[in-house]
C-alpha positions in Angstrom: 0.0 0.0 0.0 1.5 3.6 -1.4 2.4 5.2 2.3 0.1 8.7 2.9 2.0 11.6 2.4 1.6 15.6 4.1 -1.0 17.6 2.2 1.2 20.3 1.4 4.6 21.8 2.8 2.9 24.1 5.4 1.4 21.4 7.2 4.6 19.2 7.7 6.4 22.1 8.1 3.5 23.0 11.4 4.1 19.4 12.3 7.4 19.4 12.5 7.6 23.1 14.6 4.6 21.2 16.8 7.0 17.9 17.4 10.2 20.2 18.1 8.7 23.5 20.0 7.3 21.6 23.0 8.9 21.9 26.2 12.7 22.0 24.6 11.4 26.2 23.4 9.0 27.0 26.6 10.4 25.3 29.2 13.8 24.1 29.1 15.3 26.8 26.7 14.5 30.0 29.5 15.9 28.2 32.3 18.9 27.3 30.1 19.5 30.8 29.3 18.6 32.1 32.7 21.6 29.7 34.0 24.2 30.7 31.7 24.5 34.4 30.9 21.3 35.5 29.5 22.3 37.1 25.8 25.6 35.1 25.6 23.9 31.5 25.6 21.2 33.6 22.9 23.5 34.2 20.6 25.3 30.8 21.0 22.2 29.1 20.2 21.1 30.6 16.9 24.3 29.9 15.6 24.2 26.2 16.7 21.1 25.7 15.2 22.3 27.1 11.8 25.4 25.2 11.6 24.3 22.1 13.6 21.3 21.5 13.6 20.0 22.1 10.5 22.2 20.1 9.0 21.4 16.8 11.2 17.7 17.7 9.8 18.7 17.4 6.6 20.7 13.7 8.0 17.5 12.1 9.5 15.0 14.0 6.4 16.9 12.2 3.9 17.4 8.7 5.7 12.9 9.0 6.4 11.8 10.3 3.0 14.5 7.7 1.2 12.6 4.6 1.9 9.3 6.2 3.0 9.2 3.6 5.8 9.0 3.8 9.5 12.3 4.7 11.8 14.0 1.0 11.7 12.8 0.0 8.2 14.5 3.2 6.5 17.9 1.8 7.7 19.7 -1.7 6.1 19.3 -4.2 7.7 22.7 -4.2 9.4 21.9 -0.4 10.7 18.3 -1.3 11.6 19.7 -1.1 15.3 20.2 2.3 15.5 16.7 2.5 14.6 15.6 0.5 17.8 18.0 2.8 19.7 15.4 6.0 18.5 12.5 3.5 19.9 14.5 3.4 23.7 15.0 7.1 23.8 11.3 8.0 22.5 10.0 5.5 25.1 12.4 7.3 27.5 11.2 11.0 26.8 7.6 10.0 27.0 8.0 8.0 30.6 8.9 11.9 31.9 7.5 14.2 29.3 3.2 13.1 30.1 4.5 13.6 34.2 5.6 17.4 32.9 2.3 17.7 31.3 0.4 16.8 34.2 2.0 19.2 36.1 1.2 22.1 33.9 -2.5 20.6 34.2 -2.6 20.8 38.1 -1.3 24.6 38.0 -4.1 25.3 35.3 -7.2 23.4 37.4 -5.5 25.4 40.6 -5.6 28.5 39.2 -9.1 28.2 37.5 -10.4 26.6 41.1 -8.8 29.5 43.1 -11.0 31.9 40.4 -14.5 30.0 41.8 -12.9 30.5 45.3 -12.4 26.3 45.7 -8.9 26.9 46.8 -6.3 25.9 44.3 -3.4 29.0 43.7 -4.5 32.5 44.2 -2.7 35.0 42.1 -5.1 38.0 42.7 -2.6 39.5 45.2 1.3 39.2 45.5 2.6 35.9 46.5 5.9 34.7 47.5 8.3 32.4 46.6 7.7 30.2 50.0 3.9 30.0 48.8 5.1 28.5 45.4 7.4 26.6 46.6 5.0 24.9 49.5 2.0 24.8 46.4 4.7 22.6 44.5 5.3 20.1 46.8 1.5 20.1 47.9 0.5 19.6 44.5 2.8 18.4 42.5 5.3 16.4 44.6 3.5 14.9 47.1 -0.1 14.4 45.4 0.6 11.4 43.5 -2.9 10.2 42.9 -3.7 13.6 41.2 -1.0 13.5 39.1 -1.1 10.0 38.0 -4.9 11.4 37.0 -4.1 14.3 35.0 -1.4 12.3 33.6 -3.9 9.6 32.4 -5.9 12.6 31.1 -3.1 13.9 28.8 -2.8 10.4 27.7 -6.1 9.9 26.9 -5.7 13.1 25.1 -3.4 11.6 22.6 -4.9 8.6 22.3 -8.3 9.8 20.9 -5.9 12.5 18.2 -3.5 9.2 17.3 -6.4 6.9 16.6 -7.3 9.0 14.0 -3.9 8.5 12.1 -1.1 10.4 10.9 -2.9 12.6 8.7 -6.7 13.1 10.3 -5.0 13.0 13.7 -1.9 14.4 14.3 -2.1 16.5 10.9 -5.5 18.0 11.4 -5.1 18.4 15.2 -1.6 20.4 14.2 -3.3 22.8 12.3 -5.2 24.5 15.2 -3.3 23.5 18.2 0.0 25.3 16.2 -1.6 28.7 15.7 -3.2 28.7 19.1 0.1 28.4 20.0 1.3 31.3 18.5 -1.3 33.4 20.0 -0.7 32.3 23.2 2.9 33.3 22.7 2.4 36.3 21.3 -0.5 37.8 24.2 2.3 36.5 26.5 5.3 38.8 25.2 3.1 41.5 24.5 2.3 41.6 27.8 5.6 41.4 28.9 7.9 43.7 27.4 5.1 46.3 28.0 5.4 46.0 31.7 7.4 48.5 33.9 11.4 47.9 33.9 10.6 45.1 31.3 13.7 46.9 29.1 16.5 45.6 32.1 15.0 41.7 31.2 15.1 42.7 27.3 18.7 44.0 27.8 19.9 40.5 29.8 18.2 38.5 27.4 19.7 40.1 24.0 23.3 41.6 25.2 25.7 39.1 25.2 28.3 39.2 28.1 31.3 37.5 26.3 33.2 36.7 29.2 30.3 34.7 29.8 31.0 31.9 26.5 32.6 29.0 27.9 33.7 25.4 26.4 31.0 24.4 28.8 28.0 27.0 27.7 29.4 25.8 24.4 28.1 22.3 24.5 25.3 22.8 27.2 23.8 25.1 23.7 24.1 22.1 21.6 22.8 19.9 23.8 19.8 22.4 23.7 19.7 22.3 20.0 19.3 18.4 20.0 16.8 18.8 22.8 14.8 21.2 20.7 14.7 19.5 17.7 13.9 16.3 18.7 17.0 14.8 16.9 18.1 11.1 17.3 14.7 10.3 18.3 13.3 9.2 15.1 11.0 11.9 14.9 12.2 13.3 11.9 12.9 10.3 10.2 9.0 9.1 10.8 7.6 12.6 10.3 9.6 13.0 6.8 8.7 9.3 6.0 5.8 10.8 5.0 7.2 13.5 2.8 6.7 13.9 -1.1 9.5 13.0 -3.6 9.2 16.1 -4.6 9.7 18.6 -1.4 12.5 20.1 -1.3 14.2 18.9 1.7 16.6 21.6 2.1 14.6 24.3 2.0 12.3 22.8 4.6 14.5 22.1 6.6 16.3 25.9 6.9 12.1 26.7 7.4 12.1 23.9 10.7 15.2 25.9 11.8 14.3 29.4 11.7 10.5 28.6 12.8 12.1 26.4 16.0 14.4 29.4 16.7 11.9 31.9 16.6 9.6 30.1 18.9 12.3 29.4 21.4 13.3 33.3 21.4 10.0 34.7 22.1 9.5 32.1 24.9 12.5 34.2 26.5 10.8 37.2 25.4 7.8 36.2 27.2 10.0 35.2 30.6 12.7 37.5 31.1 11.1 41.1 31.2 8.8 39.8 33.8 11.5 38.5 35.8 13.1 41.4 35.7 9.9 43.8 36.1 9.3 42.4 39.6 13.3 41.8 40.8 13.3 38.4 40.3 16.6 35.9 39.7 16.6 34.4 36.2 18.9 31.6 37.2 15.9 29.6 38.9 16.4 26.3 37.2 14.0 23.5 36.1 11.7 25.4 38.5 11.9 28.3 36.6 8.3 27.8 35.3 6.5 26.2 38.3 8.2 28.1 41.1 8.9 31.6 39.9 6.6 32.8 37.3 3.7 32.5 39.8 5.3 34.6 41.6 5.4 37.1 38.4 1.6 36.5 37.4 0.5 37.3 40.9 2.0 41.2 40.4 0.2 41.5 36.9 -3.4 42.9 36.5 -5.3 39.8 35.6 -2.6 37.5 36.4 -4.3 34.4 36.7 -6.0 35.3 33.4 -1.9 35.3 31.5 -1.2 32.3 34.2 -3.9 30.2 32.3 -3.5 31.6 29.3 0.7 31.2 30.1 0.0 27.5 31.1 -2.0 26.2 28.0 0.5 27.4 26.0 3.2 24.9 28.3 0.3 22.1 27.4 -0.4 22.8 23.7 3.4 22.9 23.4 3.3 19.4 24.9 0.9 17.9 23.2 1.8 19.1 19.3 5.6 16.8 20.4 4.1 13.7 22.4 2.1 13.3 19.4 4.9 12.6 16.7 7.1 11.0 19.5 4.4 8.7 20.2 3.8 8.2 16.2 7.9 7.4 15.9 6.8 3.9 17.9 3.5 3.2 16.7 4.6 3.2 13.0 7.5 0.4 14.0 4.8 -1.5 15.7 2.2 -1.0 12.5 4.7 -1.7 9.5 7.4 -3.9 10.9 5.7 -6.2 12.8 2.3 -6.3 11.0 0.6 -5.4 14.5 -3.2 -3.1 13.6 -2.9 0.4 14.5 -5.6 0.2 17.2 -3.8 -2.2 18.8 -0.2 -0.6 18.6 -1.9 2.6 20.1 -3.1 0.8 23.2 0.5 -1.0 23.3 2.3 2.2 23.3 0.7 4.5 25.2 -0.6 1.5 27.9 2.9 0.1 28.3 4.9 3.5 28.1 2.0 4.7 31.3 2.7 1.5 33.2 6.2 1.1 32.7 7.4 5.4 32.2 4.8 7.5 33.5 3.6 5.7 36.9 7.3 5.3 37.7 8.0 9.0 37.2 5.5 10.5 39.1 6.0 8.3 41.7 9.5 9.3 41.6 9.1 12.2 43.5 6.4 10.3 46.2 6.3 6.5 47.5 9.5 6.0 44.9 11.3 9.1 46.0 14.3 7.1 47.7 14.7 4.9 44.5 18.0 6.5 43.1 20.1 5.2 39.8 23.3 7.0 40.9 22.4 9.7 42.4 19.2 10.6 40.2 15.7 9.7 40.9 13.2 7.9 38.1 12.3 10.9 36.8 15.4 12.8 36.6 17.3 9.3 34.8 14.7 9.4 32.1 15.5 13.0 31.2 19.5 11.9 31.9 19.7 8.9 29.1 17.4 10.4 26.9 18.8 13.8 26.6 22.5 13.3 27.1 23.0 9.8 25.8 20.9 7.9 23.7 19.9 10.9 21.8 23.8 11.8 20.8 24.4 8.2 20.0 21.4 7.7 17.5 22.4 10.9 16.2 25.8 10.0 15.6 25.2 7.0 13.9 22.6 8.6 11.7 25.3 10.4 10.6 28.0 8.0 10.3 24.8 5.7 8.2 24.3 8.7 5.6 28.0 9.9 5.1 29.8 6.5 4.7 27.3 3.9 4.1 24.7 5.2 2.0 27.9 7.5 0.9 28.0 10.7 -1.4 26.1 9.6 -4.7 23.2 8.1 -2.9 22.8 11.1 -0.3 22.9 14.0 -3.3 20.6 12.0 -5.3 18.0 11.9 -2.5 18.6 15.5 -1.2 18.0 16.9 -5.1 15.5 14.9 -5.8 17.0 12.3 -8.7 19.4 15.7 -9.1 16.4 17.7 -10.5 17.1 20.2 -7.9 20.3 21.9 -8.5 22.2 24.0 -5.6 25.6 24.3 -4.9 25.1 23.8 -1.2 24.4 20.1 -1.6 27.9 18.7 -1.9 29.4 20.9 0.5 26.6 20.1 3.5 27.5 16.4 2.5 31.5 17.0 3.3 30.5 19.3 6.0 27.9 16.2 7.9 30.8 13.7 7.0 33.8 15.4 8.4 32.6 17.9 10.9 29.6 16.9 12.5 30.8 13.7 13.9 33.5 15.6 15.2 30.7 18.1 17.0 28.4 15.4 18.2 32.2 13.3 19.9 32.7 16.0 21.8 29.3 16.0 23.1 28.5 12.8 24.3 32.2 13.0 25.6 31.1 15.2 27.7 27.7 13.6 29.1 30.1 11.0 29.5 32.0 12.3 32.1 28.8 13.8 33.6 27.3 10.4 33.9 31.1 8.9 35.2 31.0 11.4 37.9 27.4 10.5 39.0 28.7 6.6 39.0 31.7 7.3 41.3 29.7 9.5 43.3 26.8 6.8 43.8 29.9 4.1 45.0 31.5 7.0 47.0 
């Protein structure tokens, strides 16, 4: 059976942006920046995505759209293991990344509950960062039953959009949960930079501070650029599985870049001047989100309306990536092992709730003294997803397209039989063959020695 392909280059290119915004652009990306300079990091970024990630796009776009099969089938038979390597880190992004969603769920049913006076987070008056803190571990920490529901809910969520299929589901569902996106993001930085002393946040966000650019920022912002574009998960490959013979993969995949940068620099946008405004520390963390902006909505007129507002942004974010993520191991399930799609839905998302999400959550409950050296359940999910297998798979796509499928067979898919002609071709292909690999060493190198130092620390 001929595989379905996108309607037109919009909508893959709103799929893709939906499957790499998420949580990478409105969550991780602030904190990141908040933690390491402010403009500096910025600055670092855009580049990296220009002369890094784009270029990996380009990798997995051509090893998906090549074979027009799901992510293990569009590798030989030899390689299909590097495919199964995409299915571990998928499975181990998803164990973590519903928990995260249910926790932007409890702050939105707090904040609505607290509007009908039924409790919940009040941000009609000023609030301090001893009332976040206790609402997180209230809520969020030490209300595992509520969590595993909402968590269920955001599952069930999917469920009912991927039943549907690639195209009536996660196509049709794209198209208006990505431009509700956008309008959430935009009423957010509008609001923002408007506020008083908003400029001092504008100025730490866009200035770089040189002294700040370290080897380390160095590779934390690539790490980031991964993180953000969902690369060595599959996703790409699955998502432009589905692409025509005739797209033109390079432009499309400049578009993903600039459209994923933009995104992730008006999230900051839509942080920092706050932060500022009301005199408080960027350099928050993880917490960034759930412990600190609160505090920010509770100073604004109408807070809790931009809180809610704020917070379904966080959840349409999520649910425009789980959706393709999911997809990356439902496809395997559906075309390699002959398994109905009903049935590989159920698999998935029942056996990646059991075995991920219920683990997760608990993590920071009944399962909080359950540590894998050093790190709780939770905390290793994000750990060998985001700083291992992801920088492996990634790797190896590389290694796969440079030296095995090799020069001819690479320019003849990325110009289309060579009906496209552009000089740029042959010099990404020496470019993804000799430098890249070099880039992506030095990374996992480095999460090496992060995850060494946990293991000496956990016999220590």
């Amino acid at each position: 059976m001929k595989r379905l392909t996108w309607s037109n280059r919009l909508t893959y290119i709103l799929t893709v942006a939906g499957a790499t915004i998420g949580f990478g652009a409105t969550w991780r990306f602030p904190y990141m920046v908040g933690e390491n300079g402010g403009g500096a990091y910025v600055l670092l970024f855009i580049i990296a995505m220009f002369l890094v990630g784009v270029p990996i796009i380009l990798v997995e776009n051509i090893i998906g759209r090549r074979m027009h099969k799901n992510s293990v089938d569009c590798f030989s038979k030899k390689w299909q293991f590097v495919g199964y390597l995409g299915l571990f880190g998928s499975y181990a992004i998803m164990a973590y990344y519903m928990v995260l969603g249910a926790w932007v769920i409890s702050y939105i049913v707090n904040i609505i509950m607290s509007m009908f006076n039924l409790g919940g987070l009040d941000l009609t008056s000023v609030i301090t960062a001893e009332q976040t803190s206790l609402h997180y571990q209230k809520n969020i920490e030490n209300d595992p039953l509520m969590i595993g529901i909402y968590t269920f809910i955001f599952v069930f969520i999917n469920w009912i959009i991927l039943r549907r299929g690639v195209i009536d589901g996660i196509e049709r569902s794209v198209k208006y949960l990505m431009p509700l996106l956008f309008l959430c993001l935009i009423a957010m930085v509008i609001r923002n930079v408007t506020l008083d002393g908003a400029i001092e946040g504008i100025k730490f966000y866009l200035y770089p501070d040189f002294s700040k650019i370290t080897p380390n920022i160095f590779l934390y912002v690539i790490g980031q650029v991964f993180f953000a574009l969902s690369l060595g998960f599959g996703v790409m490959i699955t998502l432009s599985s589905y692409l025509d013979k005739g797209e033109d993969l390079l432009k499309t995949a400049i578009i993903t870049g600039i459209v994923n940068t933009l995104v992730a620099v008006l999230a900051g946008f839509m942080i920092f001047p706050s932060l500022f405004s009301f005199g408080l520390n960027p350099d928050a963390g993880p917490s960034l989100v759930f412990k600190t902006l609160p505090i920010v909505f509770s100073h604004m007129h109408f807070g809790d309306f931009f809180a809610i507002v704020f917070f379904v942004l966080l959840l349409t974010a999520a649910l425009t990536t789980s959706l393709p993520i999911y997809q990356v191991i439902i496809s395997v399930l559906e075309e390699k092992f002959k398994i109905s799609k009903n049935t590989a839905i159920n698999l998935v998302l029942g056996g990646i709730f059991i075995l991920g999400n219920i683990p997760a959550l608990l993590s920071y409950g009944v399962l909080d003294n359950v540590l894998i050296y050093g790190r709780n359940i939770f905390d290793t999910f994000d750990f060998i997803s985001g700083n291992i297998l992801f920088v492996i798979t990634a790797l190896l796509c590389v290694i796969y397209v440079a030296f095995v499928l090799g020069k001819d067979e690479a320019l003849r898919e990325i110009s289309n039989n060579y009906e496209l002609k552009n000089p740029l071709y042959k010099a990404w292909f020496y470019y993804i063959k000799y430098f890249i690999p070099i880039v992506i060493i030095v990374i996992f190198i480095s999460g090496f020695e992060n995850l060494k130092s946990y293991i000496l620390g956990f016999f220590n």
